[in-house]
N, C-alpha and C positions, 0 to 999 in steps of 0.2 A: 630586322635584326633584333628588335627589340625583345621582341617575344620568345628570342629563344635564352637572351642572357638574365634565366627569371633566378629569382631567391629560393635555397634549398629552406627545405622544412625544418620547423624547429619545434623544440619538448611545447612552445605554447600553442604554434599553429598548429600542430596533429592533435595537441588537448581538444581543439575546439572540433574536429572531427569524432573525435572520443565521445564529445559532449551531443552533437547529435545520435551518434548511431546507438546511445546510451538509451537516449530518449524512446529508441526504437523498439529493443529488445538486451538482454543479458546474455552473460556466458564466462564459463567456468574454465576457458581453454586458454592456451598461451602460443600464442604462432611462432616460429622457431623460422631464425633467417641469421646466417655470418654477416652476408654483404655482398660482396661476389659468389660466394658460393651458397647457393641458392636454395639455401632448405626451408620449406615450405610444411603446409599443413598445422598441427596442435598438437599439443601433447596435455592430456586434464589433467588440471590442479585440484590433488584429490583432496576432494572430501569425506576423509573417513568415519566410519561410525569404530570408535573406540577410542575417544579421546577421553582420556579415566580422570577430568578432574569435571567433566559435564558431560557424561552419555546422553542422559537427557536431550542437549542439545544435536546430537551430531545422531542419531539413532534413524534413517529413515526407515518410512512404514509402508506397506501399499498402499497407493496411489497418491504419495510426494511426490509432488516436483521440484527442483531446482534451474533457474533462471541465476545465470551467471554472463558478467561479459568478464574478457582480460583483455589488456593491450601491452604491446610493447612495444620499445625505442629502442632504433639505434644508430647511429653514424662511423661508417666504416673507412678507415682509408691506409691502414699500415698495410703495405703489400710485403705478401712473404712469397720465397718459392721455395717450397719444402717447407720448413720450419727455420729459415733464415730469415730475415727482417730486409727489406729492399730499399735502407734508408735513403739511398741515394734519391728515389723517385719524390719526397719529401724537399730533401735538400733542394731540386731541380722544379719542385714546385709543378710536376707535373702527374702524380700522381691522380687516379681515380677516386672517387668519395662518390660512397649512398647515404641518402637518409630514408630512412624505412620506418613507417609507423602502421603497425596490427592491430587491427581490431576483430576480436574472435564474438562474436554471439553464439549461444548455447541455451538451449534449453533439453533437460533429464528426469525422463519420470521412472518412475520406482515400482515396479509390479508388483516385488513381495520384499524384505529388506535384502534380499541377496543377491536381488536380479534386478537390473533397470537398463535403458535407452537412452545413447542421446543424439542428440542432432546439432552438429556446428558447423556454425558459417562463417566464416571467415569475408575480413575486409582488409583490404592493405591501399596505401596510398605512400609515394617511392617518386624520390627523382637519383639521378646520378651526372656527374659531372667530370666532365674531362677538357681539353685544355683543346684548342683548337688550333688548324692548322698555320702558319704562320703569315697566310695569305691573308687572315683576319687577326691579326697583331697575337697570336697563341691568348687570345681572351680564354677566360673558363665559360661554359656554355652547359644547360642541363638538359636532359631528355625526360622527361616524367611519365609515371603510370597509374592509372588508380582504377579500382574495380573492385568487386566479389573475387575471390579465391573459391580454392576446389574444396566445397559442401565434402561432410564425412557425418555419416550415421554408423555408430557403434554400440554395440550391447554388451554389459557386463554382468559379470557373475563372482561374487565371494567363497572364496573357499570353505567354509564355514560361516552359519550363523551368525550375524552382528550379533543379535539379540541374544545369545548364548552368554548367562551369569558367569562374570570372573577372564572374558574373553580378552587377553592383554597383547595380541596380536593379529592378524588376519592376510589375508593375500586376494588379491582381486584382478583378473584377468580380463581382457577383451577383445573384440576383434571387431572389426568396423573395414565398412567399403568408403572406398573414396570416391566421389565423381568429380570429371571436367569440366565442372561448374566454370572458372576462372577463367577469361580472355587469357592465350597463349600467345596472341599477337599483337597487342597493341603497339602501336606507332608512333612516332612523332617526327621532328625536322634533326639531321644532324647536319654540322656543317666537313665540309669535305674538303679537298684541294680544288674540286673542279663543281667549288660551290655545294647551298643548301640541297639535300636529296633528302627523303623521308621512306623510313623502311621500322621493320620491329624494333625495338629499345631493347638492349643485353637482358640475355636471360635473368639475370638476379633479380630484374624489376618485373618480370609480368606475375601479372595475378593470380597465372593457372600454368600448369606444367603440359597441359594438354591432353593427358592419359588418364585411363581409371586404374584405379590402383586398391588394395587393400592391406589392413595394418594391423600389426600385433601389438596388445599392450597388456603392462604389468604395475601393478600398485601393488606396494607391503609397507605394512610398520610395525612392529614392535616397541612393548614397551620395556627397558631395559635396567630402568631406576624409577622410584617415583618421579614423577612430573617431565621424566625422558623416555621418548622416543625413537628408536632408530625408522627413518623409511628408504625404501627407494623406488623408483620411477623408471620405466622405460617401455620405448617402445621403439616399431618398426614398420616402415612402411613400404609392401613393395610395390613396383610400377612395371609388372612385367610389358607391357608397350616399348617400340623400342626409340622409334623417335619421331615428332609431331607433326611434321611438317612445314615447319616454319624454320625461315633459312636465317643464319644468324650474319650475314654480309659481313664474314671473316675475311673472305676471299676477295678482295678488288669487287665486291659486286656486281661478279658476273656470271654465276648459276644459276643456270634455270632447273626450277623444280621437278623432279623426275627424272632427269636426267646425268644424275649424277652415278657412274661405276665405282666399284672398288679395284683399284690395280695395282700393283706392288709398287708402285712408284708415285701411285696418289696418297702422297703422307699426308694431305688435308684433307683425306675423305672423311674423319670423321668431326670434323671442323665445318661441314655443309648445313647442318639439318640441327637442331636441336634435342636432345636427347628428354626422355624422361626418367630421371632418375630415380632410382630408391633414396631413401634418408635413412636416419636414426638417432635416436634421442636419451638420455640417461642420466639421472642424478638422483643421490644417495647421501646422508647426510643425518646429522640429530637435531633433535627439534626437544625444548624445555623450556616447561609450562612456568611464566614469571608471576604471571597474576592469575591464581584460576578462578578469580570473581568476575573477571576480566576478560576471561577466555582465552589471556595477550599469550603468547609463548615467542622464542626466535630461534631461529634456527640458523646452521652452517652445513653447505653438502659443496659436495662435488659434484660439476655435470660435464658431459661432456655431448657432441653432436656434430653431425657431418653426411655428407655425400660420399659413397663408397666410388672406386673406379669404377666397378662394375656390379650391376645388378646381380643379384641373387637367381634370377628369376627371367628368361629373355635376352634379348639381344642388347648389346652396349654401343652401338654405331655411333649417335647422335653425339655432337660438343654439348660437356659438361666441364666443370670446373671442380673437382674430387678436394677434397680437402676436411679439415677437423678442425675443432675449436675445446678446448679443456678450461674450464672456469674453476672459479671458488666464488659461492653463492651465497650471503648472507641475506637473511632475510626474516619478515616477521609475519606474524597472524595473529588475526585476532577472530574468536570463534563464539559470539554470542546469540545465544535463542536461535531467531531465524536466516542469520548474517554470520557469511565469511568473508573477510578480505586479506587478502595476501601480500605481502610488496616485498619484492627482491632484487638486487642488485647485480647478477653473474661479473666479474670483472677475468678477464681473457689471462690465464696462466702459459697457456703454449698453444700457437696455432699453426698448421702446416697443411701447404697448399701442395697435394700429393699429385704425381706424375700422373695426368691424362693417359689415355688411349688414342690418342690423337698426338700427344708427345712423348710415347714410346714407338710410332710407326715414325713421325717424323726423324727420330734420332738414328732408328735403324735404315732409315732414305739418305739421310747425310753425312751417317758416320759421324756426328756430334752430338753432345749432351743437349737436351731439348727440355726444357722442364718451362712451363707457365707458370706465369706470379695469378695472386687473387688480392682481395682488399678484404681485413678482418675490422672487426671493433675491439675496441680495449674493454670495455662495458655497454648492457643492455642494460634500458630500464623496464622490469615488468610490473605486472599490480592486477588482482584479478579482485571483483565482488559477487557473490552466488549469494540467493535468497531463495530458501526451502517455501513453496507454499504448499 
C-alpha cells in the first residue's frame, strides 16, 4: 500500500528534473497542458529578429543555431462543468488534482535569415490524484507518468526580410509534423472496490496522444511606439487519427479491445477508446523595452488554449475531455548578445469544460442533461532560455 500513497511533485522536485534534462540539451518551446484536459505538444517562444533597441542581437544569419529549453508548472484541481466552478468537489475534499511538469528541448538552425528548422522534444513527468474507495479509509492515492512526449519537426519562413533596413514589423509562419514519439499507455496501480488493478493512468497524464499529427503556426510583432511592441502567437495542431487504442476503464473494466460497436443505445461508446485530439494555442499582447542596455522588456497578452469537441480533420469517437482555458500573462524577457530568457506567469481568467461527444449521446440516451466536469489551474509557471551559436 505503501507505494501507491506517494508525494505529488513540487515547483522544487520537477526543478531538479529541469536540472538534468538541462544538462542534456536546450529548447525554445513551451509545452501547453490545463490538467484534465490534456493539451499536449509546444507552441515556440519567438525569438524575433526585430527588436529595435538591439538588431544586432536578435538578427539570425545562415547557418545560426539556437538551442533553447522551456518548462512549465502546474497544479490543477478546480473542477468546472461548462464554465461553472464545481466547488462542492473541494468542499467534500474529493476532488481530482495533477501536477504536471514540461520540459521541452529544441534545437533551430537558420538556412538564410528568413528560413530555419527546428526539432522539439518534449519531456513531461505528471502524477494525479484522487480519493479512494471507502474500502481503504477514502485515503488520497496517485497514479504517475513520466516519459518523452510526441517529437515535432517544423520549418519556418518570414514574411519579409529580417535584415531589411527600417523593418518595424514582420510575420512568420510554419508548419511542422508531429510524431508518436510519447508512451500513450503507461500504467500504473489504481485502487478499486474489488482491490489494487493496474491499467492506463487518465489521459491527461500520458506522454503521447498516440497519433501523428501536424500543426500550423504564426508569429507577428509589430512595433507600435518606441520601445513597444504589439505580438501575437498562435497555432494549431491537427491529429486527423481518430483514436489510439488504449481503453480508458470508464466502463466497469470490462471491454475488450475491438470489440466494441456503435448502437443508438451505447451512450458510452465514445467513453471506450481514447481519442486523439486536435489542440490550439493563442496569445497576443505588448511587450516594452525597460532597459535596452539590458535587453530587459515586460510584457502583458492575453492567451488562450484548449481541446475542440471535434477535430477539424477525421473522425471524433475516442473519450476526450473538450474544454478552454483564457488567461492574463504577465511576463518578462531579457534579450542579450547570445541569450534569451523568458519567464511568465498565465494566471486562469475563465475556464470551461465543454460538452463531450460522449455526453451529448449520453444525454440524448437518457433524456437528461449529461455534461462532464475537468480539473483547471488557476496559474502556470513557464520560463524558457535559447542561446544563438
Amino acid at each position: 500500500m505503501k507505494n501507491l500513497i506517494r508525494t505529488p511533485l513540487s515547483i522544487g522536485g520537477a526543478a531538479s528534473v529541469l536540472t538534468v534534462v538541462a544538462a542534456l540539451s536546450q529548447s525554445q518551446s513551451t509545452a501547453l497542458a490545463q490538467g484534465c484536459v490534456a493539451v499536449r505538444g509546444s507552441s515556440m517562444c519567438m525569438v524575433h529578429p526585430g527588436d529595435s533597441s538591439h538588431p544586432e542581437d536578435s538578427n539570425l544569419a545562415a547557418g545560426d543555431w539556437i538551442a533553447s529549453i522551456a518548462y512549465r508548472w502546474l497544479h490543477s484541481h478546480r473542477h468546472y462543468v461548462g464554465d461553472v466552478e464545481q466547488t462542492v468537489r473541494q468542499d467534500r475534499g474529493n476532488q481530482v488534482i495533477n501536477h504536471s511538469s514540461f520540459v521541452d528541448a529544441a534545437i533551430q538552425y537558420s538556412f538564410t535569415p528568413r528560413y530555419s528548422a527546428a526539432l522539439t522534444l518534449p519531456f513531461v513527468t505528471s502524477d494525479r490524484s484522487s480519493l479512494a474507495p471507502t474500502n481503504y479509509n477514502s485515503i488520497r492515492y496517485y497514479t504517475h507518468a513520466t516519459g518523452i512526449g510526441d517529437a515535432r519537426l517544423t520549418g519556418y519562413a518570414w514574411l519579409w526580410d529580417p535584415a531589411k533596413p527600417g523593418l518595424k514589423g514582420n510575420i512568420q509562419v510554419g508548419l511542422g509534423l508531429k510524431a508518436p514519439t510519447g508512451d500513450k499507455s503507461v500504467s500504473d496501480t489504481f485502487l478499486t472496490a474489488n482491490g489494487p488493478v493496474s491499467h492506463p493512468v487518465d489521459q491527461s497524464i500520458q506522454p503521447g496522444d498516440g497519433g501523428w499529427g501536424f500543426a500550423i503556426e504564426l508569429n507577428a510583432y509589430r512595433e507600435i511606439l518606441p520601445r513597444t511592441e504589439a505580438f501575437l502567437q498562435m497555432s494549431y495542431l491537427f491529429n486527423p487519427e481518430n483514436q489510439n487504442g488504449v481503453m480508458t476503464w470508464r466502463d466497469n473494466n470490462s471491454l475488450t479491445p475491438g470489440k466494441v460497436t456503435a448502437t443508438p443505445s451505447a451512450a458510452s461508446y465514445y467513453e471506450h477508446f481514447m481519442s486523439v485530439p486536435d489542440q490550439y494555442f493563442a496569445r497576443g499582447g505588448i511587450a516594452y523595452t525597460v532597459v535596452p542596455s539590458w535587453g530587459l522588456s515586460v510584457s502583458l497578452a492575453g492567451r488562450i488554449e484548449g481541446v475542440p469537441v471535434e477535430d477539424l480533420i477525421g473522425s471524433s469517437d475516442g473519450f476526450r475531455r473538450p474544454g478552454l482555458a483564457v488567461a492574463i500573462e504577465p511576463g518578462i524577457q531579457i534579450m542579450k548578445g547570445r541569450y534569451t530568457f523568458n519567464f511568465a506567469v498565465p494566471f486562469a481568467t475563465y475556464r470551461n469544460r465543454e460538452r463531450s461527444l460522449a455526453d451529448q449521446a449520453a444525454s440524448a440516451v437518457s433524456g437528461k442533461d449529461v455534461h462532464g466536469d475537468a480539473a483547471f489551474a488557476d496559474y502556470v509557471v513557464t520560463a524558457s532560455l535559447a542561446v544563438r551559436f
